[in-house]
N, C-alpha and C positions, 0 to 999 in steps of 0.2 A: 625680478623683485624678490625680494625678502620678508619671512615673517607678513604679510600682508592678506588678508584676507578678498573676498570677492568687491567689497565697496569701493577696493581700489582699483580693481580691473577691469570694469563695467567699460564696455566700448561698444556704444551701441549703434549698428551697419545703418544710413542712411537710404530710407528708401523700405528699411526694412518690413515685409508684410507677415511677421509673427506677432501675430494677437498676445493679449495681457492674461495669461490664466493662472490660477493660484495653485493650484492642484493639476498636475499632469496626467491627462488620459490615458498614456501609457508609460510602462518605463523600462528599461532594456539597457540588462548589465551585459553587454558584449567581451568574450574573454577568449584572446588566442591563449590554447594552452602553451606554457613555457617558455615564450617570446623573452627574452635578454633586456633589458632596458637599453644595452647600447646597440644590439641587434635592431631593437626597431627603431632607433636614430640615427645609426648608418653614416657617420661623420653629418650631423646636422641633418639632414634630408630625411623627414621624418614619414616622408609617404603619402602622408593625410592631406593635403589641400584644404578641404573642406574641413574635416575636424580642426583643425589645427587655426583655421581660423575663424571658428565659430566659436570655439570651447576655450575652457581653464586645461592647461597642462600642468602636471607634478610633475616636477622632475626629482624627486626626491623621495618616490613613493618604494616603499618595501613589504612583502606579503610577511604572515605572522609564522608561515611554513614554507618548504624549499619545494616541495611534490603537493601534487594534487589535492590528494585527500587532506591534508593537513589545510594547507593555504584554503581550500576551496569549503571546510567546515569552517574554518574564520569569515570566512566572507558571508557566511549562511547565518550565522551567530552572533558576530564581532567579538568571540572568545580568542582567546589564544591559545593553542593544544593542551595545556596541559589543565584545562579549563573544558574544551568542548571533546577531550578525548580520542579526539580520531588523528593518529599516530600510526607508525611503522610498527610498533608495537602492541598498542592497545585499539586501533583499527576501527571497531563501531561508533559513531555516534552519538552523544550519550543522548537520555531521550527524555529527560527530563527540562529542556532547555529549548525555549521556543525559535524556530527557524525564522528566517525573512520571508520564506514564502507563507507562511503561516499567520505571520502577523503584516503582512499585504492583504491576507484572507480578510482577516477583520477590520481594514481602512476598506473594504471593498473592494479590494481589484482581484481578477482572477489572476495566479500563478501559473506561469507553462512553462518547459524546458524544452530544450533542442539541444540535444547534448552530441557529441561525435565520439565523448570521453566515456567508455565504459564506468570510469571510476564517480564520475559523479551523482553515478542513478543507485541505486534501489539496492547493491549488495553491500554499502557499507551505509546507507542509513541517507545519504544525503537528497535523496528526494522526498524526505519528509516535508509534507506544506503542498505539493506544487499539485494543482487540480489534473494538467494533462503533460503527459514526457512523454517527449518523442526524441525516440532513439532512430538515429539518422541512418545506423549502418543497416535497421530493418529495411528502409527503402531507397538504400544506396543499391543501384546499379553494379554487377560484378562484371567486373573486365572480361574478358574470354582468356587470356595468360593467365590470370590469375586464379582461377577454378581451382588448378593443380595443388598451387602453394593452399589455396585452404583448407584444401582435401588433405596435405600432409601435414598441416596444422593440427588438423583433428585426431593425430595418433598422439593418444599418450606418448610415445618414449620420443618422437621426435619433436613434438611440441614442448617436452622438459629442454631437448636441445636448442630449439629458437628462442626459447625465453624463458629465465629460470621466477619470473613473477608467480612462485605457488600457491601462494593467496591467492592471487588475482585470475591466475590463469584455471582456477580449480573453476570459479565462477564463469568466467567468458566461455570455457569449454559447455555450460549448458547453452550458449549463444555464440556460437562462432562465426555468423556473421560479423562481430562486434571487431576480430582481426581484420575486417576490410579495409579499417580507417589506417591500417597502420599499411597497407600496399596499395589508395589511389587516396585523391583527394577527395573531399565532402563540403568544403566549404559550399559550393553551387547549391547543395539538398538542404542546409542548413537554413540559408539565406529563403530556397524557395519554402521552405515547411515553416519559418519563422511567419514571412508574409502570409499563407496562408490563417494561420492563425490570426494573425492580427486584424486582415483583409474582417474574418468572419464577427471576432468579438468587436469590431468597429461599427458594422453594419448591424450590431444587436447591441449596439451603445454600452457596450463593457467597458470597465477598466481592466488593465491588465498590465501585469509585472513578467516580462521577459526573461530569461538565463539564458543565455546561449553561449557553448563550447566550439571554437575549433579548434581541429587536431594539426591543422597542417605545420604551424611554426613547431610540433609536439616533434621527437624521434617516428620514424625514421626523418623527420625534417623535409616534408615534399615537396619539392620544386618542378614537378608535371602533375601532371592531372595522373597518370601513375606511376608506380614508383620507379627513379630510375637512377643511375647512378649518374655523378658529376662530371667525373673523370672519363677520357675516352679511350684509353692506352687498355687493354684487357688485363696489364700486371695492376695498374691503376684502380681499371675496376675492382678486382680480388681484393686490394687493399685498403679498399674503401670501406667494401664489404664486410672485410675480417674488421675492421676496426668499429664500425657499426654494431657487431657482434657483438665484440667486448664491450662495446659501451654501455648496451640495455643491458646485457648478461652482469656486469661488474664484478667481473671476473678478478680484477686485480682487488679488492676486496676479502678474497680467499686465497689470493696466493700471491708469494711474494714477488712478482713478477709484473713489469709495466709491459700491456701487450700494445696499446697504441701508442705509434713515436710520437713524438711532439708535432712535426710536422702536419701527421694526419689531425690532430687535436684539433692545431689550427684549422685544417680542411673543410673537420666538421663544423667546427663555429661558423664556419665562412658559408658551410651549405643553411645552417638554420639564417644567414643576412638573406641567404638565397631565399629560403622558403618565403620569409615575411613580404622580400619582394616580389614574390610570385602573386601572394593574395593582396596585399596595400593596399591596390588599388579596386577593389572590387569592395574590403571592408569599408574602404572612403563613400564609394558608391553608397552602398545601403545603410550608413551610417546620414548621408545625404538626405536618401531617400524616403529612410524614417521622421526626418525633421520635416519634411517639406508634405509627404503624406499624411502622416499621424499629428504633426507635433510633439513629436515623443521626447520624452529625457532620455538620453542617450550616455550611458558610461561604458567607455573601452579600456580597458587593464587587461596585463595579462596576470594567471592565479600566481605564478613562479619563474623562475631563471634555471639557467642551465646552468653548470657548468662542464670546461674542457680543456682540465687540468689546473685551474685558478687554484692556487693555495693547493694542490695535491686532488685535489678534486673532482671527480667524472659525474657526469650523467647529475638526476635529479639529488639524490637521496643524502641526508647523514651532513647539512651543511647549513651553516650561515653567512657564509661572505655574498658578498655585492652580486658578482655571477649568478649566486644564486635565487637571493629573496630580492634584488631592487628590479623594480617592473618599472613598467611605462604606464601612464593612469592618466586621461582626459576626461573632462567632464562635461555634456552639451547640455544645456538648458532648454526645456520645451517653449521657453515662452520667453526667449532673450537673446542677446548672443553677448556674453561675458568670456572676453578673450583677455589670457594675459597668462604669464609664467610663474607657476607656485613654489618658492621655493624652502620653503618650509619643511623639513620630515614630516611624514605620515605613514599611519598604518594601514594598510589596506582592507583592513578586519574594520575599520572605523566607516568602510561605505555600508554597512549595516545599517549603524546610526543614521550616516546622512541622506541614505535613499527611504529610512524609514519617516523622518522628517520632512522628505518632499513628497513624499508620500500624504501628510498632513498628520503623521503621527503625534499627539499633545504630551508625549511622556516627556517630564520637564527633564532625565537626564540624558536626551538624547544631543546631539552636534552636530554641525556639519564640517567636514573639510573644508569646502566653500566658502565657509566663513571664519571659521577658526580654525586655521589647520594647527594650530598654535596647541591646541587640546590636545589632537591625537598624540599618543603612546606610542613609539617606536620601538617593538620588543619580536625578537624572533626567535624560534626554537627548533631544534632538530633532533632527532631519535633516533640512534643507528641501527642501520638495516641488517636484518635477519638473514643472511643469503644461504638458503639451504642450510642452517645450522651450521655455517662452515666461514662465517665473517673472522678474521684471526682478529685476536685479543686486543689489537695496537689500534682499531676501529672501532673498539666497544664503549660509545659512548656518548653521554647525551650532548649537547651544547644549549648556552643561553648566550643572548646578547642583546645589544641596547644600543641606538643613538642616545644622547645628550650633548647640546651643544653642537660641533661642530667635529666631535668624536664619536668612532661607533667600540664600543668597549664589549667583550668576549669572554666567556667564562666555560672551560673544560677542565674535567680533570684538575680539579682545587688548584687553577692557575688563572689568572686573570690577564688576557692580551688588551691592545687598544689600534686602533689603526683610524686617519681622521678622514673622513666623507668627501666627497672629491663632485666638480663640478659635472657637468654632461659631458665636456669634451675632455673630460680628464679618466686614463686610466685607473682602476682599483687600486689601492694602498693595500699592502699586505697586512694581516695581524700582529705584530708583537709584542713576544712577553714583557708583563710589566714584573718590577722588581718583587720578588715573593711577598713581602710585606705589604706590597697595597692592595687594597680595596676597593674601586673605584664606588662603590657604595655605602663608601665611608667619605667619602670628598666631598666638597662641595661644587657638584658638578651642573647640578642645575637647582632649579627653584623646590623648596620643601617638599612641597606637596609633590611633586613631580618624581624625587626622589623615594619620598615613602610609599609609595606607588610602586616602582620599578621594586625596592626592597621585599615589599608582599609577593609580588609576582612571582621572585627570585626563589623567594622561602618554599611557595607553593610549588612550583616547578619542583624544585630540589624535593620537596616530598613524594609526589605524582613518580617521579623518575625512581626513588627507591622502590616504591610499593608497584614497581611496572615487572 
């Protein structure tokens, strides 16, 4: 379907024993970090059984940032970066702007987190709001192999070598357990500390607003329960390895030099299809299992994409093509089952709104996707990465861009590209230059109001990005 809102997808299961409630008991934004939108479609086979036919699918859904902390303050806020501040660059929170778990606070429901993702807790601001967070890797289980590697994590000079994150890593060194998610899986701890919580604020007749992170579809991309390589050849192994390196390190970022072939590029891609397949079917599980025990609304997205090598492109950071900002986005009703395929662009900063609306929020400018996905704003932003003060000049720079229509239009470096959106089973369209003299914000490319919109946006970004 097209343009079409939930009135028309309403397909209600015969037999079905979900009661009528206006207001959900609980609600639970489930989010694999970094999952690809074609990753977790996997030529058509989406994984989900259960989700897939209980819920609304986006297939057109894109986050408002390419990394974590960008995409994952849009989802807290419904801002877009240059709006709620938290950037590669400008990094905190800004704190003047009320979170979604904050204003769940005041509909009544308690806020909790279950994160696996260092990045979404407490050192860049984004557990503002949330009553109880629980960070997974304090009661993740450590392997016995793995003891070594965190012990040699813990030295400065060889932990700048495993990973040049010095933002990031200056903070996780006060918590080094928080490396565990990146050498075994966590999903299992997530799933059980999730139920826990919900098990308790059930039985004391709470509401409650869910977050929960997993890492596994995240780098290193795990497909065991700990970390192991794909390949079984020992040259294989190495080059697996080395190419993994370069990938978090982004290394080709500072020097002229491509360290992963193409080959491996693809390899990785191919291990993050692996990770998702690994967990699918356990997230189908207690995505199930949350419906039939709680009644709970249930949203699964993931915050961002990867990329591996799309358009020049590695790893998370410094991008806005398809690889990197289009996700995958279902949506379950606690008290229905509205099944049907949304094809409409959407922003994924807009389930702000729409979880705060089923929430029972009365703020008359709130939406939902669900019903109008036709409102949301399809705009992404990206902020190029600082890599040790050593990113070379031909990287240095911001990006915007925009659906409209049936185009997504690009703007770097006072040049405007376009490239046109493509269906699910359709590979990504590259960007290209449009002729100097256009403007796609001088066209008439979609409706007024829509456009004057995208134009503010534009203006404000381009400020934000000078004064950064």
């Amino acid at each position: 379907m097209t343009d079409q809102g939930i009135d028309g997808l309403m397909q209600k299961e015969e037999g079905s024993t979900l009661a009528s409630i206006s207001k959900p008991r609980h609600i639970v934004l489930l989010v694999a970090d970094s999952l690809r939108y074609d990753a977790f479609y996997d030529r058509d086979d989406i994984r989900l059984p259960f989700a897939s036919t209980h819920g609304l699918r986006f297939h057109q859904a894109r986050s408002a940032g390419c990394w974590t902390l960008p995409a994952t303050a849009a989802l807290f806020t419904g801002l877009m970066p240059h709006e709620h501040w938290a950037t590669c660059q400008s990094r905190g929170l800004r704190q003047d702007v009320p979170t979604l778990a904050e204003r769940m606070k005041l509909l009544g429901y308690h806020p909790y987190m279950v994160s696996a993702n260092v990045v979404t807790t407490d050192i860049f601001g984004l557990h503002r709001g949330f009553e109880r967070m629980e960070c997974v890797w304090r009661c993740l289980p450590t392997q016995k192999g793995l003891r070594a590697l965190l012990v040699l994590a813990g030295k400065p000079r060889l932990r700048r070598k495993l990973c040049s994150f010095d933002f990031l890593l200056g903070k996780m060194g006060d918590d080094l357990d928080a490396a565990k998610v990146w050498l075994q899986s966590s999903i299992d701890v997530v799933f059980s500390r999730a139920f826990a919580l919900l098990d308790e604020a059930h039985r004391q007749g709470k509401r409650t607003f869910c977050f929960l992170n997993l890492m596994e579809t995240h780098f290193p991309y795990h497909i065991a329960n700990t970390f192991e390589t794909s390949i079984a050849t020992l040259v294989g192994k190495l080059r697996e390895l080395y190419s993994l390196f370069h990938l978090v390190n982004q290394t080709w970022l500072i020097r002229n030099k491509e360290y992963i072939s193409p080959d491996m590029l693809l390899h990785l891609r191919q291990r993050q299809q692996q990770s998702w397949a690994y967990i699918a079917g356990r997230v189908d599980a207690f995505i199930e299992e949350l419906r039939e025990r709680y009644q709970a609304l249930v949203v699964f997205a993931s915050d961002h994409g990867d990329n591996f090598g799309e358009q020049g492109w590695q790893y998370h950071f410094s991008n806005v093509n398809d690889a990197g900002t289009r996700v995958p986005l279902l949506w379950l009703w606690h008290d229905r089952d509205a099944v049907g395929d949304i094809e409409t662009p959407v922003s994924t900063r807009d389930l702000y709104s729409s979880l705060l609306q089923a929430a029972g929020d009365s703020d008359a400018s709130l939406f939902s996707v669900t019903d109008t996905p036709e409102r949301s704003m399809t705009i992404m932003q990206s902020y190029w990465y600082n890599n040790r003060g050593r990113t070379q000049p031909r990287f240095q720079y911001n990006q915007f861009a925009f659906v409209a229509g049936s185009q997504r239009y690009l703007h770097r470096r006072d040049r405007w590209y376009s490239a046109p959106i493509t269906r699910r089973d359709e590979p990504e369209m590259t960007f290209e230059a449009l002729d100097a003299d256009v403007n796609p914000l001088q066209e008439h490319l979609d409706a007024p109001e829509r456009l004057s919109y995208i134009r503010r946006a534009f203006d404000a970004y381009h400020a934000f990005s000078a004064a950064l």
